[in-house]
MILOZA-89715 format. One record per residue: y, z, x of N, C-alpha, C, O, CB in turn; residue in three letters. Coordinates in Angstrom, 2 decimals. Glycine has a CB too. Example, Ala and Ser with C-alpha at 12.3 -4.5 7.8 and 13.67 -1.06 7.14 Angstrom:
// MILOZA-89715
REC       n.y       n.z       n.x      ca.y      ca.z      ca.x       c.y       c.z       c.x       o.y       o.z       o.x      cb.y      cb.z      cb.x   code
REC     -5.69      7.80     13.19     -4.50      7.80     12.30     -3.30      7.80     13.20     -3.32      8.46     14.24     -4.47      9.05     11.31    ALA
REC     -2.25      7.08     12.85     -1.06      7.14     13.67      0.03      7.87     12.90      1.14      8.04     13.41     -0.60      5.72     14.08    SER
***
This chain:
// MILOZA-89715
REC       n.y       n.z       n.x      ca.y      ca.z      ca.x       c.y       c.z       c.x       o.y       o.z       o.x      cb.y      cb.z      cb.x   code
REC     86.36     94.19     85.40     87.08     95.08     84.50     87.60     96.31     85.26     88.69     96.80     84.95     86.18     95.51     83.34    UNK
REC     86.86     96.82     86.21     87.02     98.44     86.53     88.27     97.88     88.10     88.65     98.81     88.81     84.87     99.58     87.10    UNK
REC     88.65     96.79     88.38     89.09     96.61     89.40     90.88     96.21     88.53     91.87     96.73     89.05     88.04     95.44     90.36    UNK
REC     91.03     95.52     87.60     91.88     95.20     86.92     92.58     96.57     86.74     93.69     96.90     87.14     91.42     94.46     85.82    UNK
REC     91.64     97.31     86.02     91.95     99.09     85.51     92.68     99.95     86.55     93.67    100.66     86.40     90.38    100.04     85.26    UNK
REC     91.68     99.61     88.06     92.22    100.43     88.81     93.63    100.06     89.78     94.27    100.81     90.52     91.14    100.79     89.51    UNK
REC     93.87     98.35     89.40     95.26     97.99     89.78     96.16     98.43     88.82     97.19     98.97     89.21     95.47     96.58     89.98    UNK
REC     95.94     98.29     87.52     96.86     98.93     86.24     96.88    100.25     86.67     98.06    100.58     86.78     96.23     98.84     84.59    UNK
REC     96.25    101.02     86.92     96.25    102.55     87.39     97.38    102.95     88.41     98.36    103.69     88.28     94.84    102.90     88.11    UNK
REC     96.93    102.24     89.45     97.97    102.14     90.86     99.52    101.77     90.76    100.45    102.29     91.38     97.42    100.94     91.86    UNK
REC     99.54    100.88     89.94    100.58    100.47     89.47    101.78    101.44     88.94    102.94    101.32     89.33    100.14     99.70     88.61    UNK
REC    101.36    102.40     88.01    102.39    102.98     87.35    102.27    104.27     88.16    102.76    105.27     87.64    102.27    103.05     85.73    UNK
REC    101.76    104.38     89.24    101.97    105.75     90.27    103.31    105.43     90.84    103.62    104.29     91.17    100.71    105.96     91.65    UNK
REC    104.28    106.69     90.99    105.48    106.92     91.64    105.25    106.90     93.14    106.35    106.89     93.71    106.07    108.20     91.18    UNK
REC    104.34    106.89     93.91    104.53    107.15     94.82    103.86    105.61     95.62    103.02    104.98     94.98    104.06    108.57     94.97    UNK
REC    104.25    105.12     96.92    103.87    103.94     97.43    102.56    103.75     97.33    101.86    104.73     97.11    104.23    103.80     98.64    UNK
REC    102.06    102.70     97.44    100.37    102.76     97.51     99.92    101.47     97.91    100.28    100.64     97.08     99.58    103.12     96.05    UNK
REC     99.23    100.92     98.91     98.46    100.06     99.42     96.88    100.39     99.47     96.22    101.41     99.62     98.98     99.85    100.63    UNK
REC     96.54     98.70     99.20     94.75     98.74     98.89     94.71     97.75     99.84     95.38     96.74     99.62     93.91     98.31     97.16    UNK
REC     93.89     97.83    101.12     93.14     96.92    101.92     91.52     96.86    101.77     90.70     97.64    101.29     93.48     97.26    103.27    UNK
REC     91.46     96.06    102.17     90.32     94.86    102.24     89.47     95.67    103.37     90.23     95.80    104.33     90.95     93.03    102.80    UNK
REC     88.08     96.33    103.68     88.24     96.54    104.76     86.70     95.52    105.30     86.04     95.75    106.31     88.44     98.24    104.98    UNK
REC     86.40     94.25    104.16     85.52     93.16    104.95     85.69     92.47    104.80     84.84     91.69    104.38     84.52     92.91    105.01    UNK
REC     87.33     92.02    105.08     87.89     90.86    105.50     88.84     91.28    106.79     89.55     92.28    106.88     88.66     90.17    104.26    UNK
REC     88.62     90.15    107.83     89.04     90.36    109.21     90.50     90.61    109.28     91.48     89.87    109.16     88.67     89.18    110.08    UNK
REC     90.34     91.96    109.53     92.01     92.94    110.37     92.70     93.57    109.11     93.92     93.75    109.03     93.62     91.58    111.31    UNK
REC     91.73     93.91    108.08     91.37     94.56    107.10     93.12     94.83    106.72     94.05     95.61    106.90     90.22     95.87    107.47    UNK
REC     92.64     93.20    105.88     94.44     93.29    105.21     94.65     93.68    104.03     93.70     93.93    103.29     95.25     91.97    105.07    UNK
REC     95.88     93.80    103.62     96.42     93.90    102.40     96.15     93.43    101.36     96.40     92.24    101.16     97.27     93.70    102.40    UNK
REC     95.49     94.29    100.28     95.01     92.93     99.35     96.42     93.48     97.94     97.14     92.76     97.26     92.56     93.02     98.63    UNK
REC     96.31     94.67     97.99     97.35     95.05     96.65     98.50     96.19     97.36     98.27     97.02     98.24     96.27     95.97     95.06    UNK
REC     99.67     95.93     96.69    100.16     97.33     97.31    101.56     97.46     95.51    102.20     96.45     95.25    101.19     97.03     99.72    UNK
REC    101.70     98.32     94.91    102.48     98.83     94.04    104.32     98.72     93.78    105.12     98.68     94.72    102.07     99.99     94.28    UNK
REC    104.54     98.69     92.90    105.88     98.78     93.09    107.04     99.53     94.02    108.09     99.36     94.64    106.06     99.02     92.17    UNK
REC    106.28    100.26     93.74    107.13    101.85     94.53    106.92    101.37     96.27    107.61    101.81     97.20    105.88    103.97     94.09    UNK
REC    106.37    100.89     96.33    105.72    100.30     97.70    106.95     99.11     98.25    107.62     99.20     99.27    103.92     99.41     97.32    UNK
REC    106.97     98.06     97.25    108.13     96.98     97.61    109.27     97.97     97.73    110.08     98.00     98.66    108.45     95.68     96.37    UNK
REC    109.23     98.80     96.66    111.16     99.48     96.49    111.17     99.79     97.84    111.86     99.33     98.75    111.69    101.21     95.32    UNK
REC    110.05    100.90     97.87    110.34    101.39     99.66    110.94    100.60    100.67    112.11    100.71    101.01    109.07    101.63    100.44    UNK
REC    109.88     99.57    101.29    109.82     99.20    102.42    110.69     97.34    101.89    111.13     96.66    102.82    107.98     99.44    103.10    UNK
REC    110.78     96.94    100.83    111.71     95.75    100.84    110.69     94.82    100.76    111.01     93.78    100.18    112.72     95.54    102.11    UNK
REC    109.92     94.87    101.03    109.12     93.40    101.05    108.66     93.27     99.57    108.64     94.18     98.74    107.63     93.34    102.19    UNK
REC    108.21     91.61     99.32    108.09     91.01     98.36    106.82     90.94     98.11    106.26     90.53     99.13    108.66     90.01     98.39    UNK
REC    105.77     91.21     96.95    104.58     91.11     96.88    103.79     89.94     97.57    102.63     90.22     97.86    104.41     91.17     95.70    UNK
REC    104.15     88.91     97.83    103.18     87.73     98.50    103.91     87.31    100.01    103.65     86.29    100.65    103.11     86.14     97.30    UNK
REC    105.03     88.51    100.46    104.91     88.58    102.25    104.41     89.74    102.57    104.66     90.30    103.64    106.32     88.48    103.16    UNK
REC    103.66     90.21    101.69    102.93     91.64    102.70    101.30     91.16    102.41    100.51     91.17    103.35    103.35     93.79    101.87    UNK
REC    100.87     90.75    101.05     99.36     90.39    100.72     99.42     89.97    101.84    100.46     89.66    102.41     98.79     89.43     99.56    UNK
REC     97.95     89.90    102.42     97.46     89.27    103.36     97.20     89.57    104.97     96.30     89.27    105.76     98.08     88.44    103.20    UNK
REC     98.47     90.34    105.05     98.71     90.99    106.16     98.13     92.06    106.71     97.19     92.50    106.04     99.65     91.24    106.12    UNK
REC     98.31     92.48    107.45     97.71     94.46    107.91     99.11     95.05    107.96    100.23     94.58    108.16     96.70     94.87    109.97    UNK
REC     98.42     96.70    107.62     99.79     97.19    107.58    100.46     97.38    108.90    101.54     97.97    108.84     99.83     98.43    106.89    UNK
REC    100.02     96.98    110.18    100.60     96.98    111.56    102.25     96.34    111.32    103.27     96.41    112.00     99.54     95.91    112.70    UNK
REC    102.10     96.05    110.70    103.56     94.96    110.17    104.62     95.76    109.80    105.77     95.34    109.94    103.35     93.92    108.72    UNK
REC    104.36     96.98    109.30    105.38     98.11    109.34    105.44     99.31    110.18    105.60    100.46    109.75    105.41     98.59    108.23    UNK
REC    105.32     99.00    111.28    105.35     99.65    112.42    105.06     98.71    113.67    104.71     99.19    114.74    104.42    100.74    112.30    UNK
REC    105.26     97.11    113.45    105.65     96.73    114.66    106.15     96.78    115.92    105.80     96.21    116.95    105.92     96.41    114.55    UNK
REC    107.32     97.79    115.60    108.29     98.45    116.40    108.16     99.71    117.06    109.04    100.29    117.70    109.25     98.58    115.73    UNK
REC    107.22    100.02    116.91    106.51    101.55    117.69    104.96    101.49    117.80    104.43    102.54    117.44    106.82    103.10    116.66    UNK
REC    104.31    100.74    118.12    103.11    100.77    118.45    102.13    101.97    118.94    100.91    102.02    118.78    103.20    100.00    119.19    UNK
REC    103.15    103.14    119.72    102.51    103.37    120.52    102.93    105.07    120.23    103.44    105.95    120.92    102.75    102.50    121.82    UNK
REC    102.28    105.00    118.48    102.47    106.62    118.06    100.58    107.33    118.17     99.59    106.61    118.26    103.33    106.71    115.91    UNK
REC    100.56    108.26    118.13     99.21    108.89    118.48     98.62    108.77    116.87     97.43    108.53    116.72     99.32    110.70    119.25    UNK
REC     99.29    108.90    115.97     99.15    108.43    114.29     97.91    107.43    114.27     96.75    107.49    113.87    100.72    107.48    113.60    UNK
REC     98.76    106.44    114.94     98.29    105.06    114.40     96.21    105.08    115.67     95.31    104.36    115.23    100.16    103.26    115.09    UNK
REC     96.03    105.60    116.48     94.66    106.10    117.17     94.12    106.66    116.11     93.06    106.20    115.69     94.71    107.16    118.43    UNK
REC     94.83    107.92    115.36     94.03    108.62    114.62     93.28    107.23    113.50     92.09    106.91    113.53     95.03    109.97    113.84    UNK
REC     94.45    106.53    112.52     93.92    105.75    111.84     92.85    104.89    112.07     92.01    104.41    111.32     94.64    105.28    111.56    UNK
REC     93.08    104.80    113.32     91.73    103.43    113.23     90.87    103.83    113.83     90.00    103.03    114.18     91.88    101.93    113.84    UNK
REC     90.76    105.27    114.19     89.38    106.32    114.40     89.08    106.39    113.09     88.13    105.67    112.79     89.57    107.95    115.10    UNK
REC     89.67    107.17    111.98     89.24    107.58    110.60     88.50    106.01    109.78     87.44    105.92    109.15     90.86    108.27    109.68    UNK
REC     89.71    104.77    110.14     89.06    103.51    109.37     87.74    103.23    110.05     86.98    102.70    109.24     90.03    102.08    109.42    UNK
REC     87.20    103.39    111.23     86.08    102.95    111.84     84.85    103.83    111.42     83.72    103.43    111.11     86.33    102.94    113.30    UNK
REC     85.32    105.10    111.49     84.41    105.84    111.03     84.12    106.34    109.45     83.39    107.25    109.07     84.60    106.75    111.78    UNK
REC     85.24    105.13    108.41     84.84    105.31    106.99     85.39    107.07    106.54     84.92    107.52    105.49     82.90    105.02    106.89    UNK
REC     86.17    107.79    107.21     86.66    108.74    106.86     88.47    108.95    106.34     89.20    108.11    106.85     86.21    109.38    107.89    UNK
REC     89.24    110.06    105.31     89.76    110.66    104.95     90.49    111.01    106.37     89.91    111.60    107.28     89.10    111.40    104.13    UNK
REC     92.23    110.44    106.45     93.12    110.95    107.27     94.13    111.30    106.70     94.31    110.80    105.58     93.42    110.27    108.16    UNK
REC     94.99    112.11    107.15     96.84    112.04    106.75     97.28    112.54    107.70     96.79    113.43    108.39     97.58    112.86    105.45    UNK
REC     98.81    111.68    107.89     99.22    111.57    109.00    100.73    111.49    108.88    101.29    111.08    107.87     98.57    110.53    109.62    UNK
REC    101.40    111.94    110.02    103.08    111.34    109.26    103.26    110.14    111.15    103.28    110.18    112.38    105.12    113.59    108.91    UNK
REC    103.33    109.23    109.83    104.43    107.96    110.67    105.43    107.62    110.68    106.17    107.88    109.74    104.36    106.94    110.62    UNK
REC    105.95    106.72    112.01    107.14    106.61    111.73    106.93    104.59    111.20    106.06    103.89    111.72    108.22    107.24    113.28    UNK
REC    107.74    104.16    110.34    107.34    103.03    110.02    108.99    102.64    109.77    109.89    103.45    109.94    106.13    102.97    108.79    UNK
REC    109.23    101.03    109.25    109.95    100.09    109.48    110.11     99.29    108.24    109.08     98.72    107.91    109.49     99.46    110.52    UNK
REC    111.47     99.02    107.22    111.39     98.51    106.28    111.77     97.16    106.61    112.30     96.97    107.71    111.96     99.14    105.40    UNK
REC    111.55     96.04    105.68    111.77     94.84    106.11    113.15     94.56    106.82    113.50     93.72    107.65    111.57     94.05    105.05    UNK
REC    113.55     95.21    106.41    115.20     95.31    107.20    115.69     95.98    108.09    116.89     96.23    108.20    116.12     95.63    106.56    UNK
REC    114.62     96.43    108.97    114.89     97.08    109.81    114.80     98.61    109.92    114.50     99.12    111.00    115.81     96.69    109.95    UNK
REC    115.05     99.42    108.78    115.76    100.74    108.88    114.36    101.55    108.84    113.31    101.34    108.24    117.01    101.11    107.54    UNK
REC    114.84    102.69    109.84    113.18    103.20    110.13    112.73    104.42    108.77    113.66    105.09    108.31    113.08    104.21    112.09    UNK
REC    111.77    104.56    108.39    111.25    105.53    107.57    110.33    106.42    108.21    109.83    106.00    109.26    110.68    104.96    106.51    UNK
REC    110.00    107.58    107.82    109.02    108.46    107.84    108.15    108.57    106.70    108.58    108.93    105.60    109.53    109.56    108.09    UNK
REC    107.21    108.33    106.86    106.03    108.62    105.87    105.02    109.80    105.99    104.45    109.76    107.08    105.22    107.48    105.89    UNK
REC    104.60    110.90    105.15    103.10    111.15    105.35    101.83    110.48    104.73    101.70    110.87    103.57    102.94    112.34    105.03    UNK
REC    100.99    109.73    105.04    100.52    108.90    104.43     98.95    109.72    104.27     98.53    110.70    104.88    100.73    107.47    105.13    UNK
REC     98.37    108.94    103.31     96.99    110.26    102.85     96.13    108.62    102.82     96.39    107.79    101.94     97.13    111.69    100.64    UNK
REC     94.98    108.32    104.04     94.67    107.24    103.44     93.01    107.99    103.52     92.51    108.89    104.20     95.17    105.61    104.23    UNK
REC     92.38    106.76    102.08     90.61    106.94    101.89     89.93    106.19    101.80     90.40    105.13    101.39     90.05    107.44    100.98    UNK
REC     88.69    106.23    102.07     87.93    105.06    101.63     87.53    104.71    100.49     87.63    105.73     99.80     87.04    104.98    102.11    UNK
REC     87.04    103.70     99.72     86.87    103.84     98.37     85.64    103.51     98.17     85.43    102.35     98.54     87.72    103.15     97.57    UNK
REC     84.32    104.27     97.56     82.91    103.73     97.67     82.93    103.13     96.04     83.82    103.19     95.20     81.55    105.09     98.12    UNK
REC     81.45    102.49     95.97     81.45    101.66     94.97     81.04    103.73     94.23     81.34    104.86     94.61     80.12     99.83     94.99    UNK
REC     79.98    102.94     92.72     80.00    104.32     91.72     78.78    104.91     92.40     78.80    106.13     92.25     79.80    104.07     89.81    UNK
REC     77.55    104.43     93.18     76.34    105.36     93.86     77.20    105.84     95.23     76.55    106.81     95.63     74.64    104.32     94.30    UNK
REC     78.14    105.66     96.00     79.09    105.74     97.14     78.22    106.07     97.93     77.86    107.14     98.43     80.30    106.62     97.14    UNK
REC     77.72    104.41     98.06     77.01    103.85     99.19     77.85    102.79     99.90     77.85    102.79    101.13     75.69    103.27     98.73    UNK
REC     78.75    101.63     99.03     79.21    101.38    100.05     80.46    101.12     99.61     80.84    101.05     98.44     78.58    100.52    100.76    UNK
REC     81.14    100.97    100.71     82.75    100.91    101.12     83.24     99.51    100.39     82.90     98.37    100.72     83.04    100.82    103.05    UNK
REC     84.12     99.87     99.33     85.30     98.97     98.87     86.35     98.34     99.18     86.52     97.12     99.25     85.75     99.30     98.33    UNK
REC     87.42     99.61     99.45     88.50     99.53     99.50     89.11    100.58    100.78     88.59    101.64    101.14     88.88     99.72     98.14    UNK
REC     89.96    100.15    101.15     90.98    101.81    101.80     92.17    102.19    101.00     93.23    101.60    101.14     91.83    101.62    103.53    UNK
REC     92.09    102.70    100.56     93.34    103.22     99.85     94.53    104.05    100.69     94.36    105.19    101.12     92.81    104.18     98.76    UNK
REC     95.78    103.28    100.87     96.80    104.47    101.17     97.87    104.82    100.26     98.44    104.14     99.40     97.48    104.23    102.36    UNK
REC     98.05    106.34    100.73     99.49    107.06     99.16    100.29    107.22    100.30     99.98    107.84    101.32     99.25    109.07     97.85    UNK
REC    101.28    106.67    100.09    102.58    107.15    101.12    103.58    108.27    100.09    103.53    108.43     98.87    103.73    105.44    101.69    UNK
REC    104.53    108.99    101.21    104.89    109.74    100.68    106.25    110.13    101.48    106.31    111.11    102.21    103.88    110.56    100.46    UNK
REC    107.67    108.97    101.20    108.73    108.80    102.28    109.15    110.59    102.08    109.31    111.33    101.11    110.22    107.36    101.87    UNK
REC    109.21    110.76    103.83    109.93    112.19    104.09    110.79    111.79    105.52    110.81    112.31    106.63    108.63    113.69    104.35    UNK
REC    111.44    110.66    104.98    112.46    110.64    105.58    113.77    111.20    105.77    114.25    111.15    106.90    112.53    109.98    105.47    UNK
REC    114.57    111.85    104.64    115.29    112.26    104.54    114.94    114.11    104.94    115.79    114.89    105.37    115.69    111.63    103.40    UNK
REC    113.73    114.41    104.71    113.31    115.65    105.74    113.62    115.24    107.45    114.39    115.75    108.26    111.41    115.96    105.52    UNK
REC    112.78    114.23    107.55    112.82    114.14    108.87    114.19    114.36    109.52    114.24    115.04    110.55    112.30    112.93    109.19    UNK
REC    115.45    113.77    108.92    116.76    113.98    109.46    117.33    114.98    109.11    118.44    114.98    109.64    117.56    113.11    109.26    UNK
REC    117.21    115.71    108.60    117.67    117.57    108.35    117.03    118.12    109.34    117.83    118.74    110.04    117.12    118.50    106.84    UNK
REC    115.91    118.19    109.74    114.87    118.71    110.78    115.34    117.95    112.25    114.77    118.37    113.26    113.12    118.25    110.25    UNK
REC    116.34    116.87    112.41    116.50    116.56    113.66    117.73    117.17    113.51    118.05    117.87    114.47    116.34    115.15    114.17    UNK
REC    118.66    117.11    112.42    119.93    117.98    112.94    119.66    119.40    112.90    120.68    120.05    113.13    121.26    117.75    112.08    UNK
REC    118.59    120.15    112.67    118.88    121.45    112.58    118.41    121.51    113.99    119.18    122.25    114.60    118.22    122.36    111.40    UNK
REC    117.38    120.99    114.87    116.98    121.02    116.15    118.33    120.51    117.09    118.52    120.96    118.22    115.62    120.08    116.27    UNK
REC    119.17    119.56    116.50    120.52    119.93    117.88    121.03    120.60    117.37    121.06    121.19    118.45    121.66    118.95    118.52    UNK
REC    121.76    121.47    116.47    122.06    122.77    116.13    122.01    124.01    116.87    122.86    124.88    117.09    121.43    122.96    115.28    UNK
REC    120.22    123.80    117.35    119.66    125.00    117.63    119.32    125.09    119.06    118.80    126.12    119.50    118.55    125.23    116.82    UNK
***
């Protein structure tokens, strides 16, 4: 019941949102929201399953993505801004706020929850005001 609730919950949030798995191996995708497909293009049953490495294929090698899988290893609260990749190519900026989710004594670990939050269209005001300047 309380897992149904908290996908109905997720669901009608405006802002992107992915739920991984984090004890199943390469701690994939198990739910991710509407606002989530609009974003990034993908279709609910080509992202299930996956890790979110899949939207950022194309840059591997941001200091972001260290922090994350320091914070996921150690069961802690990060936010971070990435640069990430919609199914079609076109790059986005995100700040993303991800958590862990404990059961109701929060002893143990559920879920990871991430809220994205596209600031892409910041990001490109902030690169033209820097050749500007």
């Amino acid at each position: 019941m309380f897992k149904e609730q908290f996908f109905d919950i997720i669901e009608q949030l405006k802002n992107p949102i992915v739920v991984t798995n984090p004890h199943e191996y390469d701690n994939p995708i198990i739910y991710v929201n509407s606002a989530f497909t609009n974003l990034f293009g993908y279709k609910n049953e080509e992202i299930v399953g996956k890790n979110c490495r899949l939207l950022h294929s194309k840059d591997k090698k941001q200091d972001a993505l260290h922090k994350i899988r320091e914070a996921i290893r150690e069961e802690k609260s990060i936010e971070v801004n990435l640069r990430n990749y919609t199914k079609d190519g076109k790059l986005a900026y995100e700040d993303i706020t991800i958590s862990p989710i404990y059961d109701k004594q929060k002893e143990k670990l559920i879920y990871f929850l991430g809220i994205y939050k596209d600031v892409t269209s910041i990001q490109h005001l902030l690169e033209k005001l820097h050749r500007i300047v």
